[in-house]
C-alpha positions as CSV (number, residue, x, y, z in Angstrom):
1,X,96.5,48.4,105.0
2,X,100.0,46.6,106.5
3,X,99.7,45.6,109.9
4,X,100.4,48.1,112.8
5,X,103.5,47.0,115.0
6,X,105.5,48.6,117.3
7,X,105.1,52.4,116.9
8,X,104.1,52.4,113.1
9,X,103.2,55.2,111.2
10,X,101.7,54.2,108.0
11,X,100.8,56.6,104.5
12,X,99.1,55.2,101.6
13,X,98.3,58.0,98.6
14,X,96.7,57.3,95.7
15,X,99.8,57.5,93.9
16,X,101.0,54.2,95.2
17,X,100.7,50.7,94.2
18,X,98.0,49.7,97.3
19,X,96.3,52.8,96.8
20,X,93.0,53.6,98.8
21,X,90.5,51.2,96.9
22,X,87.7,51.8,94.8
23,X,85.1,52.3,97.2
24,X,87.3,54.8,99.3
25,X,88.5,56.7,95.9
26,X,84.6,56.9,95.2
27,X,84.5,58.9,98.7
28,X,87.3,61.1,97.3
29,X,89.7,59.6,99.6
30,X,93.3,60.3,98.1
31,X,95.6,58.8,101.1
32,X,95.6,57.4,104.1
33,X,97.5,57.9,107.0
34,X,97.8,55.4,110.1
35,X,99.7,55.7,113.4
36,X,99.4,53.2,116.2
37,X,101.7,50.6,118.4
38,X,101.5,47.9,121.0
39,X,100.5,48.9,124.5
40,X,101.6,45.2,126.0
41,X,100.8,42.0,124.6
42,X,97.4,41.5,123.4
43,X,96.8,45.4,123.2
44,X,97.5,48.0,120.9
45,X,96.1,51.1,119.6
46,X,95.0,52.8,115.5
47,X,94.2,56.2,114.7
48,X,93.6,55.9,110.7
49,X,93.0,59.2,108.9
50,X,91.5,59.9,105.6
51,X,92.1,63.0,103.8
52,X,91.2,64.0,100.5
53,X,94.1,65.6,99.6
54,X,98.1,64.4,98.7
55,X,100.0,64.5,101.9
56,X,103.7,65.7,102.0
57,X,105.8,63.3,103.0
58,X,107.0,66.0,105.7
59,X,103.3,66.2,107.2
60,X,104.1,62.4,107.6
61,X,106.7,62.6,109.3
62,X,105.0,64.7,111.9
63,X,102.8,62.2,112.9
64,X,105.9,60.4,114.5
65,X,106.4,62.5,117.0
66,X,101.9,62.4,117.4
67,X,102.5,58.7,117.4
68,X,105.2,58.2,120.4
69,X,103.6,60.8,122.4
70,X,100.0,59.2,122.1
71,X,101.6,55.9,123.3
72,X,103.4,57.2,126.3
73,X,100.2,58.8,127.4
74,X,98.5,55.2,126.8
75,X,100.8,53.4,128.7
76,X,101.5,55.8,131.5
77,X,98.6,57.4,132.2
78,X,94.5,56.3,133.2
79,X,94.7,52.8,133.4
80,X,98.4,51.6,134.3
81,X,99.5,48.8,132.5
82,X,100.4,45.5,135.2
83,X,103.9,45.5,133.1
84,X,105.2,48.9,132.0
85,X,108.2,47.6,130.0
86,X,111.0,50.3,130.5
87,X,112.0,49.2,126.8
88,X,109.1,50.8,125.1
89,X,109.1,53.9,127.4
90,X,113.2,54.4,126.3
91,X,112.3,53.1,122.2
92,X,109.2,56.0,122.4
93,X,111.4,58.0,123.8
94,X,114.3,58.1,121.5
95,X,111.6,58.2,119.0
96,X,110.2,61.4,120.0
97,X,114.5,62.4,120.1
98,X,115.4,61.2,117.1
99,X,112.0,63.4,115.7
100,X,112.6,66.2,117.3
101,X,116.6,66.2,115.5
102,X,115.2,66.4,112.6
103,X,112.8,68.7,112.9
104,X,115.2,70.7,114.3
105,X,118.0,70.3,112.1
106,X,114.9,70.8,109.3
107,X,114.0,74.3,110.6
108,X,117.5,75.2,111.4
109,X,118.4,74.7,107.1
110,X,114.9,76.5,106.7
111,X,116.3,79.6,108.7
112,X,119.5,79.6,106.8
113,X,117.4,79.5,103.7
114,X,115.7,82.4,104.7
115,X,118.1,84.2,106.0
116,X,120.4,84.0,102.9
117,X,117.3,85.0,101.0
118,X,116.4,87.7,103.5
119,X,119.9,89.1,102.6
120,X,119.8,88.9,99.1
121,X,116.7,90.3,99.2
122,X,117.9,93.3,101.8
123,X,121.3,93.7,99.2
124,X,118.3,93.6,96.0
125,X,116.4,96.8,97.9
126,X,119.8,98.5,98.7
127,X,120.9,98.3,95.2
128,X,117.4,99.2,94.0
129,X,117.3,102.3,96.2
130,X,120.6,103.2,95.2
131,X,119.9,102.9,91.6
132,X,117.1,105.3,92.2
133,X,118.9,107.8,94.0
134,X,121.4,108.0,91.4
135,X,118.4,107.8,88.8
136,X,117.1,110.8,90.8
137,X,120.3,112.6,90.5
138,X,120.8,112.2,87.1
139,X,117.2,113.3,86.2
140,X,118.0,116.4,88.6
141,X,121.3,116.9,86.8
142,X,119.7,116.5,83.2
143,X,117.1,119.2,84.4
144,X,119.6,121.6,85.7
145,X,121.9,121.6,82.6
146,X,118.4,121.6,80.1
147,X,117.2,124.9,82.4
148,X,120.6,126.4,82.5
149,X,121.0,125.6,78.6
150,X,117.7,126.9,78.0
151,X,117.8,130.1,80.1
152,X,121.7,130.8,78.3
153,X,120.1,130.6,74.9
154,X,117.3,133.1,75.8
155,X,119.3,136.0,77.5
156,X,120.5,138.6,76.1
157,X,121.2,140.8,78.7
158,X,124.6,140.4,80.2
159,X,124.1,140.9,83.8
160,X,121.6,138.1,83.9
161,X,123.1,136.2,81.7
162,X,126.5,135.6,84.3
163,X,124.3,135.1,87.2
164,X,122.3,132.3,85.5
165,X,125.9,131.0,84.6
166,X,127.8,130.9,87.8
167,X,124.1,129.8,89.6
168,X,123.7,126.6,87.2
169,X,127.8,125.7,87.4
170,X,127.7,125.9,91.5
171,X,124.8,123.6,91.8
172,X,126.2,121.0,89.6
173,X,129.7,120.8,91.1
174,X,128.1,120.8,94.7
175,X,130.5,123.5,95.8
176,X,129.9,125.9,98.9
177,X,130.3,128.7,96.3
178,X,131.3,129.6,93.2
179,X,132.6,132.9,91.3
180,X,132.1,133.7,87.1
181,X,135.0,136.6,86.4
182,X,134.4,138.2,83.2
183,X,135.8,140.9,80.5
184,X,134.2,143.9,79.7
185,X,135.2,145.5,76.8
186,X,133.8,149.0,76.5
187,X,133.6,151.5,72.8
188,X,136.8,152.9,73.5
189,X,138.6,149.9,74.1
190,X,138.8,149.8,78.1
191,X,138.8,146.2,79.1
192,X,137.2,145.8,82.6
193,X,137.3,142.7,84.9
194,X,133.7,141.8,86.8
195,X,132.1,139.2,88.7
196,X,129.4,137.7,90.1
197,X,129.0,134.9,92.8
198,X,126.4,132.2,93.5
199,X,125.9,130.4,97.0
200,X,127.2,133.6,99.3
201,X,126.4,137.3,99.6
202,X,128.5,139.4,97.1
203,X,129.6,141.7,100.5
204,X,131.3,138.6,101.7
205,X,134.0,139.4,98.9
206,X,133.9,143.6,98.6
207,X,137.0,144.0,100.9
208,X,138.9,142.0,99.0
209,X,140.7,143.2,95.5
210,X,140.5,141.7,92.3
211,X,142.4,138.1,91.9
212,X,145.7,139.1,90.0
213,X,147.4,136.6,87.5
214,X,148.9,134.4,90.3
215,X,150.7,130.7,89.4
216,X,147.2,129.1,90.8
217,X,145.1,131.7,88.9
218,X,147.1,131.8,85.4
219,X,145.8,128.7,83.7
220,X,142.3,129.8,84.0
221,X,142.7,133.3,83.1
222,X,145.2,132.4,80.2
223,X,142.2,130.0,78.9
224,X,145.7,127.3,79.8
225,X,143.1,124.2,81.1
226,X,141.1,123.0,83.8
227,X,142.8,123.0,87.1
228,X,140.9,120.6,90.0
229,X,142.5,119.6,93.3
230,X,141.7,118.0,96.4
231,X,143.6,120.3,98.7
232,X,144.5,123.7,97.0
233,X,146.4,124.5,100.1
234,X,149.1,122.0,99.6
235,X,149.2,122.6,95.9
236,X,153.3,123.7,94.8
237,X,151.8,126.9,93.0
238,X,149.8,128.1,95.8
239,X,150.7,130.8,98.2
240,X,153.4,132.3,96.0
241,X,152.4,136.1,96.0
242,X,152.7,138.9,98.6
243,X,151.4,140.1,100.9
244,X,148.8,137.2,101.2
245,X,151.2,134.2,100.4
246,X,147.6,132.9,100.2
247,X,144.4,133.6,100.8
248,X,143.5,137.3,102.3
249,X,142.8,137.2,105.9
250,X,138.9,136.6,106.2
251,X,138.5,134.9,103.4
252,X,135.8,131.4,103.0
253,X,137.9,128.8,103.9
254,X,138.9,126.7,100.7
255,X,140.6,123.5,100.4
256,X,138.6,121.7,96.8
257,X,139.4,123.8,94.5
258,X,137.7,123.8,90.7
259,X,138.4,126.4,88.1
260,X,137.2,126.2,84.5
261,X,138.1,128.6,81.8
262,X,135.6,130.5,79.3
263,X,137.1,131.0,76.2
264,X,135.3,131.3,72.8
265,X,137.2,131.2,69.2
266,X,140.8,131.2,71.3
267,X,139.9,133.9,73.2
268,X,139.4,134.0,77.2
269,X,136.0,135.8,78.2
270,X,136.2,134.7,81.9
271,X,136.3,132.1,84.2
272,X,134.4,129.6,86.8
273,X,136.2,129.2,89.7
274,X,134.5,127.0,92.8
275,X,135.7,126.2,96.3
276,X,134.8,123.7,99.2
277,X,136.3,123.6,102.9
278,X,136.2,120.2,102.5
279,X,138.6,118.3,100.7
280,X,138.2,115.8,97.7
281,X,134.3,117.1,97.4
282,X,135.2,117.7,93.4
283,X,135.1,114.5,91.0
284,X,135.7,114.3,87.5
285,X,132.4,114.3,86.5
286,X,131.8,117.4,88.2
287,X,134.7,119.4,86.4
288,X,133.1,117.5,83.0
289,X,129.7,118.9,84.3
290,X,131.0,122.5,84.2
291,X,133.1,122.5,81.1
292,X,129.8,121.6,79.4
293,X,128.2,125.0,81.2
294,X,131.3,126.8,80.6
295,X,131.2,125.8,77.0
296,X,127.6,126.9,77.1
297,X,128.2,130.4,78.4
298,X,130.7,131.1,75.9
299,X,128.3,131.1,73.2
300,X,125.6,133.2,75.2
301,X,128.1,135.9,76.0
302,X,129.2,136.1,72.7
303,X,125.7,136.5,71.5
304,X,125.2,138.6,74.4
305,X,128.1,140.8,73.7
306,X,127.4,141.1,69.7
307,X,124.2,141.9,70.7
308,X,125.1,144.5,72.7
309,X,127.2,146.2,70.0
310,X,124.6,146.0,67.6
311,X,122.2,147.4,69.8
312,X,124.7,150.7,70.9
313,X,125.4,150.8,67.5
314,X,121.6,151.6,66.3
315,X,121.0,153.7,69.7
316,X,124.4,155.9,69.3
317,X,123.2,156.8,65.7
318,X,120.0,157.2,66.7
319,X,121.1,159.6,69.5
320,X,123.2,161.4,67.2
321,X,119.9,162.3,64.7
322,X,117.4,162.8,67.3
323,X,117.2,166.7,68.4
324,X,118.5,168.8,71.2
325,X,115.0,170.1,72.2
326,X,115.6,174.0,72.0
327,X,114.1,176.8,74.5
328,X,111.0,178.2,73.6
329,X,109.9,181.4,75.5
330,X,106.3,181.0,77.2
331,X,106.8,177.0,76.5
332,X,108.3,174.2,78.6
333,X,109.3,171.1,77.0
334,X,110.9,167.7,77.2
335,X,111.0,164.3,75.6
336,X,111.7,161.0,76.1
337,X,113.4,158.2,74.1
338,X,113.8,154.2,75.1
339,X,114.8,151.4,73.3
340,X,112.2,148.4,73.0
341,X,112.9,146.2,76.8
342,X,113.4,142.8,74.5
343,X,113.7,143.4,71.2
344,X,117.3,144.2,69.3
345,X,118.6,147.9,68.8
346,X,116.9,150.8,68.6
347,X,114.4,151.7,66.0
348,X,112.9,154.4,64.3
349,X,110.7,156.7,66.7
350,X,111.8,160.5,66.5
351,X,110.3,163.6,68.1
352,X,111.2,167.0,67.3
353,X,110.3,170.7,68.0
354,X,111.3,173.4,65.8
355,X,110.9,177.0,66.5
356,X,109.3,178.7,63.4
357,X,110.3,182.8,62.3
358,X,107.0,184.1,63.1
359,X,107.2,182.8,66.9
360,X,105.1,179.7,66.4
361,X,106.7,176.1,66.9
362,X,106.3,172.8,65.2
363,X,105.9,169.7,67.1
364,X,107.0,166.5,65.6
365,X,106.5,162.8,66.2
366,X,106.8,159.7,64.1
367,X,107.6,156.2,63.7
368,X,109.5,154.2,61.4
369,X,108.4,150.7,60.7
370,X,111.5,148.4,61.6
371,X,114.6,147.9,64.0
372,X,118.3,148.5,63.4
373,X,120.6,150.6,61.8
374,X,118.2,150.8,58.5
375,X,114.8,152.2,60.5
376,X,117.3,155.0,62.3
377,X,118.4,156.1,58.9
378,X,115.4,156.3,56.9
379,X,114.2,158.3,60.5
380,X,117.2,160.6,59.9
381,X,116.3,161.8,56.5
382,X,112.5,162.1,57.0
383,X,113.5,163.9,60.2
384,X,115.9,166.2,58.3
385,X,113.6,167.0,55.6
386,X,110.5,167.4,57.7
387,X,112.7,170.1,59.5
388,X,113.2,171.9,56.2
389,X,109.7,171.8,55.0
390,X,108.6,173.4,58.3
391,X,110.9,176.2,57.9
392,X,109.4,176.9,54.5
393,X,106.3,177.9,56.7
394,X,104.3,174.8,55.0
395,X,100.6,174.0,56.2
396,X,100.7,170.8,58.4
397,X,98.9,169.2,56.1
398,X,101.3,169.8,53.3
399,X,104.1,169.6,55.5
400,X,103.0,165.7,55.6
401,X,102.2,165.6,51.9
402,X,105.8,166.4,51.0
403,X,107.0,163.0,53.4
404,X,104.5,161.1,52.2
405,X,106.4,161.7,48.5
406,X,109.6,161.1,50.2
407,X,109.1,158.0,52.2
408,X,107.6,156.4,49.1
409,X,110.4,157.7,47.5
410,X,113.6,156.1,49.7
411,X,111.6,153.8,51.4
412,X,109.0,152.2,49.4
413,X,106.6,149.8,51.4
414,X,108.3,151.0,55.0
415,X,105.2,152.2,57.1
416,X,106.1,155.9,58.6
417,X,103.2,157.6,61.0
418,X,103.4,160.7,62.0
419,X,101.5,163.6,64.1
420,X,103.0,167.2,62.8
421,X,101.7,170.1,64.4
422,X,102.0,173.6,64.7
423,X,101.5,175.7,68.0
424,X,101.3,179.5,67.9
425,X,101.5,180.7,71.0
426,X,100.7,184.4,70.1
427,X,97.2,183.0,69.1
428,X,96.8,180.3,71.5
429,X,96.0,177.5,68.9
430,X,97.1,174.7,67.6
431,X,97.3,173.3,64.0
432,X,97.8,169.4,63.6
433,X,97.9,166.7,61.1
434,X,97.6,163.2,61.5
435,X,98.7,160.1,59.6
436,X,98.0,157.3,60.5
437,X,100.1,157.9,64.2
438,X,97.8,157.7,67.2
439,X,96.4,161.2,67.9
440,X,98.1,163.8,70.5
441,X,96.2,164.2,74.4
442,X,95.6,167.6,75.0
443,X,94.6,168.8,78.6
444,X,93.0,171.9,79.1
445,X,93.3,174.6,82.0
446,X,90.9,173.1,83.7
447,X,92.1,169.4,83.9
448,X,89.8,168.0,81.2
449,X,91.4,165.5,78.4
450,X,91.0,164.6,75.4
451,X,92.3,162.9,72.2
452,X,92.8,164.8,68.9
453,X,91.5,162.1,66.7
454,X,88.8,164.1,64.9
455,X,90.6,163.8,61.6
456,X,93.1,161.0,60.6
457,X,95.0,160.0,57.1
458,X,97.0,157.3,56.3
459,X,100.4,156.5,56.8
460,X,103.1,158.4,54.8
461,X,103.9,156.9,51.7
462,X,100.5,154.5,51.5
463,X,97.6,155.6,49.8
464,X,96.6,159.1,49.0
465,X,98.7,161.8,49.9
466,X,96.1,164.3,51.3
467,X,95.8,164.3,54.5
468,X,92.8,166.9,56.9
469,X,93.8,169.0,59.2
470,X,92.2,170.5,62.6
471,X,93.1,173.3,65.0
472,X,92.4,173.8,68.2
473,X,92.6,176.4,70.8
474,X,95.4,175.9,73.5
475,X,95.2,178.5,76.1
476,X,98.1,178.9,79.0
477,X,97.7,176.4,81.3
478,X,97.5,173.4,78.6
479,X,99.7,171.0,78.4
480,X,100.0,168.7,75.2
481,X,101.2,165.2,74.8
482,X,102.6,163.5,71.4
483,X,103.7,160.2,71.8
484,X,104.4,156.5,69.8
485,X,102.5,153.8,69.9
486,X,105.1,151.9,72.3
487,X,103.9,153.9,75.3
488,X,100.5,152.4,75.4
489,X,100.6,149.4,73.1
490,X,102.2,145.9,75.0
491,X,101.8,141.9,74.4
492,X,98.8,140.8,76.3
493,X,97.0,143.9,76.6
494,X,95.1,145.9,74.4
495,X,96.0,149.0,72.9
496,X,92.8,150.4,74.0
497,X,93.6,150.2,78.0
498,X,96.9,151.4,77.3
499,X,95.1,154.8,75.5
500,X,92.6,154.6,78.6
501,X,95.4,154.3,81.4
502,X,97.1,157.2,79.4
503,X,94.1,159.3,79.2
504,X,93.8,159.3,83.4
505,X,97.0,160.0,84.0
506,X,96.1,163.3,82.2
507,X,93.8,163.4,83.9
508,X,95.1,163.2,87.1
509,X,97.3,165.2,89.2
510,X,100.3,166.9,87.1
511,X,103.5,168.6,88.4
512,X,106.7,169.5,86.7
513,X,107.2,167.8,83.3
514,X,110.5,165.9,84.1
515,X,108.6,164.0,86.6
516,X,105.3,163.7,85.3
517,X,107.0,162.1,82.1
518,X,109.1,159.4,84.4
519,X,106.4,158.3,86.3
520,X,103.4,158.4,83.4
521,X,106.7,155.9,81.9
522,X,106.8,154.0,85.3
523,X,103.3,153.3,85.1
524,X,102.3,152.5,81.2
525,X,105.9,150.9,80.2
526,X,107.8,149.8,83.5
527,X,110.3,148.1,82.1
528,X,108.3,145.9,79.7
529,X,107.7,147.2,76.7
530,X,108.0,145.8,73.7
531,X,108.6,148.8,71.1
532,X,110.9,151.8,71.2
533,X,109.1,154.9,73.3
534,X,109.2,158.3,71.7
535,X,107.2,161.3,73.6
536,X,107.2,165.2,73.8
537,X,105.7,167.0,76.7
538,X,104.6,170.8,76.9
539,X,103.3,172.8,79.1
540,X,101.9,176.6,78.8
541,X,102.3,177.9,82.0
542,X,99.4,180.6,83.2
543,X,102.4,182.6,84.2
544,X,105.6,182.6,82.2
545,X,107.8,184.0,84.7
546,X,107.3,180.8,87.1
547,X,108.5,178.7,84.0
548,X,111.0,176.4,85.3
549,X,114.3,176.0,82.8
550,X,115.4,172.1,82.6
551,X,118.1,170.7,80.1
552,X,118.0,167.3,79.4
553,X,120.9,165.0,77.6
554,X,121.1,161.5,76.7
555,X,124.9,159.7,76.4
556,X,126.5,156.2,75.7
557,X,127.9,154.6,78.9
558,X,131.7,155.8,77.1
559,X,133.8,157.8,79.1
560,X,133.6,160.2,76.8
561,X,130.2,161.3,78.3
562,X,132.0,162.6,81.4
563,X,133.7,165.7,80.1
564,X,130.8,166.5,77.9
565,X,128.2,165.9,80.7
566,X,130.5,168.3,82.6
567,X,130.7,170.7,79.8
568,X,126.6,170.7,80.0
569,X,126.9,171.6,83.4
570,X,128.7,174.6,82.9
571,X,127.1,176.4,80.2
572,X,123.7,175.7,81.8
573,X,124.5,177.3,84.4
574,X,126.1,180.2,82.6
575,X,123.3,180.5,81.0
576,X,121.1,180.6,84.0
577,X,123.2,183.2,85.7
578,X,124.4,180.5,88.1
579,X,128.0,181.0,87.8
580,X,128.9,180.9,91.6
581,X,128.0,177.2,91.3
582,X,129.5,175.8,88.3
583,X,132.8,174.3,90.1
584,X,130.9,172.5,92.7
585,X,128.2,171.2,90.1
586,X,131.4,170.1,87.2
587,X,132.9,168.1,90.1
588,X,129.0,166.4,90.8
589,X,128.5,165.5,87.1
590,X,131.7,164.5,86.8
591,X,131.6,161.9,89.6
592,X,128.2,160.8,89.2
593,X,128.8,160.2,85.3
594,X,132.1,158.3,85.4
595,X,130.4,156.3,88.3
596,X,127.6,155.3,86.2
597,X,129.8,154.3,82.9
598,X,131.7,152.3,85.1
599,X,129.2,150.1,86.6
600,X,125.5,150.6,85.3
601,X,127.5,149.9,81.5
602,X,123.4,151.1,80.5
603,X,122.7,154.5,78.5
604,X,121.9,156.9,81.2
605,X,120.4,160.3,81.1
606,X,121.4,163.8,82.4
């Protein structure tokens, strides 16, 4: 080890050329480190360290400021020395100075290093949080446009098929609320102009009249472009038209304005229009956001709309060959008709009752495999020829031998079922024939029910063509259900709890025949069924005279349903001896009719 002089800190590693020597290396020693000085002539003082690990020459460097400090305490406190040299107290000192600079200066370069890394580090989780957030919004974005794609492509029905629309374009162009105008074009060529809104209640808007082809509005409705600005307000085309020069008086406040046309094959269907009382909130990649849900919505509506035609299509001719059910003295009657809740047009359910010359009447109901304009027709012609045969006074069971023929005959491998039966008042009994329809519910005076299922045949056209019949007494007070399999039959629930729900409703309590046949509907169908319905209702009355007299109609939602609703109106009346009332009760029909084309645009019932 070099001699200790002065203040003398001295570090020897194992790395050097006078490295530890063998006998300390054997210990494990790797370095040494030394510190001492002279106290006064003739004494001085060593501390001599071994450590068995490398030393940083920083570490060193430390045991400078150990060094002075253990010499001032030496020669200034305990013992004092006879000659306290004022030289070696200013050298130590300046020592411990010189030290404590660089320390210093040393931590002060160590802060700035850390405080530059502490910002790049604060700027790294800024930019990271950030990047999520905008990751965030673009997964929320990408959801919103894959729901709103999705639920377009599904719908059918135009009502929910707008407010899905404007609902998905308003939350991606973060406007306070947006508006989807739309054409309407009814059967007889009336166009009409709706809307729906998204973000505020649709009474916010009812004082207010339809938007008129105005310089701000003309580009959209003209299918012209997308129009986007910051501040409609100071826009040179706004505020052009009287009386508003504007916006009406109570209108939301809107400076962003978006609007985004609808148009499919060169033609307009409607148009987006969104508004913010802030300005600058819309960006071009909103505006690109809702062209893509605007482009979007003018293939559902288009579906939506063809579907619609093909579906009034199938139900108009449909309406047109399904009966007027006639009066039958001693016999109350009515039926019911609806369209599958999903599925497209109509299909081929019929019922029918046909008075017979010896007083008795047949009672018809049947089911033609299929939807569209094909199961309607083929219902048409067995309809019309089942008619016939019953006029020729024909069993039941060879009323249904004869369609059997003729379904296999203009419908090969089409499944038709059918109930035909034949009540005869005069007798109180009841002829029927089954095939291959599920069986009529009779309930008796006495409010027990059952199912005439005793003997069943095939369906016409499949099989042999005999098919058993059974009678059964039907005394006043009965009342008699034929029905299709639609009724009772749904997805996810078995036909046999529909037949079970249906047999204690029967069952039940039973009032007038209108309303027992809405609410039995209410209950089994409710909206969701997924095949056309088809039933006919009677009731025997213990006491003819208290029969109640009811006519029924079904009509398109055309205008021409209003004069003929009102032209049913009057002759019922006439007919009912009711004459006094049939101005008041024209004027009723008339306004509740036209009132129901114009908005509920859904077949509707008188």
């Amino acid at each position: 080890m070099p001699p200790l002089s002065g203040v003398d800190v001295v570090h020897v590693s194992d790395s050097q050329e006078d490295a530890p020597d063998e006998a300390l290396r054997a210990e494990g020693v790797r370095s040494l480190l030394a510190f001492g000085g002279t106290l006064s002539p003739g004494e001085w003082f060593a501390v001599v360290l071994f450590c068995r690990v490398a030393l940083a020459a920083d570490v060193v460097d430390l045991f400078s400021a150990v060094t002075s400090s253990a010499r001032l305490a030496l020669l200034s406190g305990g013992r004092p020395p006879p000659a306290l040299e004022a030289e070696a107290v200013r050298t130590s000192l300046e020592d411990m100075e010189n030290l404590v600079a660089r320390r210093a200066a040393h931590l002060q370069s160590t802060v700035a290093r850390l405080s530059a890394v502490t910002a790049d580090l604060r700027r790294s989780q800024q930019e990271l949080e950030q990047r999520e957030r905008q990751l965030r919004d673009e997964a929320t974005i990408v959801e919103l446009l894959q729901q709103a794609g999705s639920a377009l492509a599904a719908e059918l029905d135009l009502d929910t098929l707008v407010q899905h629309a404007v609902d998905a374009a308003t939350g991606l162009s973060g406007a306070a609320f947006g508006a989807f105008f739309y054409n309407v074009l009814g059967e007889t060529g009336e166009s009409y102009l709706l809307y729906v809104l998204s973000g505020v209640d649709r009474s916010v808007f009812d004082k207010f009249p339809m938007p008129r082809n105005t310089q701000v509005f003309e580009e959209t409705f003209r299918g012209l472009g997308v129009m986007r600005s910051d501040d409609i307000t100071a826009d040179p085309r706004f505020g052009h038209n009287s009386p508003h020069h504007g916006m009406p008086e109570g209108h939301l406040p809107v400076r962003s304005y978006l609007a985004v046309p609808v148009t499919s094959r060169g033609t307009v269907l409607g148009g987006f229009f969104f508004g913010h009382p802030e300005r600058g909130v819309f960006t071009e990649r909103h505006e690109r956001l809702v062209t893509g849900v605007a482009a979007q919505t003018a293939v559902a509506l288009h579906n939506a709309q063809t579907y619609r035609q093909e579906r009034e299509a199938a139900m108009e001719l449909q309406r047109h060959l399904l009966p007027t059910l006639p009066r039958v003295e001693g016999i109350a009657s009515t039926s019911r008709y609806l369209p599958a809740a999903r599925d497209r047009g109509a299909g081929g359910d019929w019922v029918d009752l046909i008075p017979l010359p010896d007083g008795a009447v047949a009672l018809v109901v049947g089911d033609v495999m299929g939807k569209g304009v094909r199961a309607a027709a083929v219902m048409g012609q067995i309809r019309t020829a089942c008619r016939a045969y019953a006029r020729l006074g024909l069993a039941p069971s060879e009323v249904l031998e004869h369609l059997s023929v003729l379904v296999d005959d203009i419908a090969p491998g089409c499944i038709t079922t059918c109930v035909y039966a034949v009540l005869d008042p005069a007798r109180d009994r009841l002829r029927a024939a089954v095939a291959g329809h599920l069986p009529p519910v009779l309930r008796d005076p006495q409010g027990r029910v059952r199912f005439l299922d005793e003997r069943v045949g095939p369906p016409l056209g499949v099989g042999r063509r005999r098919y058993p019949q059974q009678e059964i007494p039907v005394p006043p007070g009965s009342r008699l259900l034929l029905y299709t399999d639609g009724l009772v039959e749904r997805r996810g629930r078995p036909i046999d709890d529909g037949l079970r729900s249906l047999r204690e409703l029967l069952a039940g309590p039973v009032g007038e025949i209108e309303a027992d046949c809405d609410s039995w509907l209410d209950t089994l169908a409710d909206g969701q069924h997924d095949d056309d319905i088809a039933m006919l209702y009677l009731h025997r009355p213990e006491d003819a005279s208290q029969q109640v007299s009811a006519v029924v109609r079904e009509y398109a939602p055309v205008s021409g349903a209003v004069p003929d609703a009102r032209q049913l109106v009057s002759e019922a009346l006439q007919e009912w001896n009711l004459q006094h009332l049939v101005n008041d009760m024209m004027l009723i029909a008339d306004e509740m009719v036209a009132n129901a084309v114009r908005h509920a645009r859904t077949p509707l019932r008188v």
